[in-house]
C-alpha positions as CSV (number, residue, x, y, z in Angstrom):
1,X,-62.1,56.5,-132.4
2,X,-59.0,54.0,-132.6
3,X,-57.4,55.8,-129.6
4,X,-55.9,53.5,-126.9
5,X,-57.6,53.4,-123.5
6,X,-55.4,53.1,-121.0
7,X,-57.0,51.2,-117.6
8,X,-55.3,52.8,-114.2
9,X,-53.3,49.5,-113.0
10,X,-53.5,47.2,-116.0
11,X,-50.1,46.3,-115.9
12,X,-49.9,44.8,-112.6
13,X,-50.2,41.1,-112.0
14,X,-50.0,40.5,-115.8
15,X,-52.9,42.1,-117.0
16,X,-51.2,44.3,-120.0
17,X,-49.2,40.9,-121.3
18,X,-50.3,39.7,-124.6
19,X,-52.4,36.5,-124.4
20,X,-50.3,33.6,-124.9
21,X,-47.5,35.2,-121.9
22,X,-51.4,35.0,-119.6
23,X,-51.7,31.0,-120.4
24,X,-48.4,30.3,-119.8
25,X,-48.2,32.3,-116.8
26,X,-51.2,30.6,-115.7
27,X,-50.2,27.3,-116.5
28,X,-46.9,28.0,-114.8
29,X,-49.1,28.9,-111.6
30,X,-51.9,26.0,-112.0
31,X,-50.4,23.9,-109.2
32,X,-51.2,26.5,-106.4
33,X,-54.9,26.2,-107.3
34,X,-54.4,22.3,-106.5
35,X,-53.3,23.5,-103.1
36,X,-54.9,25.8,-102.0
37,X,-58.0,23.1,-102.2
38,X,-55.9,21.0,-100.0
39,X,-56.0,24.0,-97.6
40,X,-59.7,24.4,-98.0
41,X,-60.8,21.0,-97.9
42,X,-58.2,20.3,-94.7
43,X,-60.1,19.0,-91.8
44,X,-58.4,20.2,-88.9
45,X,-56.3,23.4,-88.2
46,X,-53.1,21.2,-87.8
47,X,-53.5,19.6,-91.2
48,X,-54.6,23.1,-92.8
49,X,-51.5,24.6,-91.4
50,X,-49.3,21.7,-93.3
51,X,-51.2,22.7,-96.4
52,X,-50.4,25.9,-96.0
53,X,-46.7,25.1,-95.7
54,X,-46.8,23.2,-98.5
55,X,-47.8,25.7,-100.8
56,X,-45.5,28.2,-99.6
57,X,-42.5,25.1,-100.1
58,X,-43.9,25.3,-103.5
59,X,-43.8,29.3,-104.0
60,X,-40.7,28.9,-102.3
61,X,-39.2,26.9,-104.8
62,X,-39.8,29.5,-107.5
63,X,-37.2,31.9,-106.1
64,X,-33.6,31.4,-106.1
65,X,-32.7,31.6,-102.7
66,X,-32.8,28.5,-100.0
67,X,-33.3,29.9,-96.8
68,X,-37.1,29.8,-97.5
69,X,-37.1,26.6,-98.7
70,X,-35.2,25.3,-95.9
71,X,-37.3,26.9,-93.3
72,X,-40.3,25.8,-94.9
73,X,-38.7,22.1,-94.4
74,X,-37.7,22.0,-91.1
75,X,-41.6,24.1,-90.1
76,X,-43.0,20.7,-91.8
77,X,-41.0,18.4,-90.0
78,X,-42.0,20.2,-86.5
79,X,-45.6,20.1,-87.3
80,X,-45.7,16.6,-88.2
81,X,-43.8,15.7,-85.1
82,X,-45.6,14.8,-81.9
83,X,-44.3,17.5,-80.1
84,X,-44.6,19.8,-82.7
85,X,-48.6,18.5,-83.2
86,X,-49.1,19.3,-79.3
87,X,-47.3,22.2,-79.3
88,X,-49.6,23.5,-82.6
89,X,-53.2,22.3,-80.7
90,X,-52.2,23.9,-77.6
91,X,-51.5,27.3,-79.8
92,X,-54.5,26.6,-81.5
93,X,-56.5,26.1,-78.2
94,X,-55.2,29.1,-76.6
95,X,-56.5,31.4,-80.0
96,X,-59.8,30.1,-80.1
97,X,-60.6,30.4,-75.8
């Protein structure tokens, strides 16, 4: 008795941090639950595929570099475009045949 089981993994993705680091790690990730029910509840593949960039603009924003986050930008800006929209449906079209 009183010896310390040790689970195989326990520290990854938090799981060994005391309890308060786990809330504020979760509060500090809340917002991606809020999008990815934008990506679920998304009624077409065009406007899923904008959620999805927008929840990686926001993951992007966590690190410090800005390639990511200017990608992410300018991919937004060509699937809201009409040529970008056509370009995506045709894709879309052509994975789905």
């Amino acid at each position: 008795m009183g010896e310390n089981i040790v689970i195989e993994g326990e520290g990854e993705f938090g799981a060994g941090l005391p309890f308060f680091e786990k809330l504020q790690l979760l509060a500090e990730w809340a917002p991606v639950l809020g999008r990815l029910q934008a990506i679920t509840s998304a009624s077409s593949p065009q406007e899923r595929a904008t959620a999805i960039v927008k929840a990686l603009q926001w993951a992007a924003g966590k690190s410090a570099t800005t390639v990511d986050d200017e990608a992410l930008f300018h991919l937004e800006a060509v699937l809201r475009s009409p040529e970008g929209k056509a370009f995506f449906d045709w894709v879309v079209t052509q994975v789905t045949e």
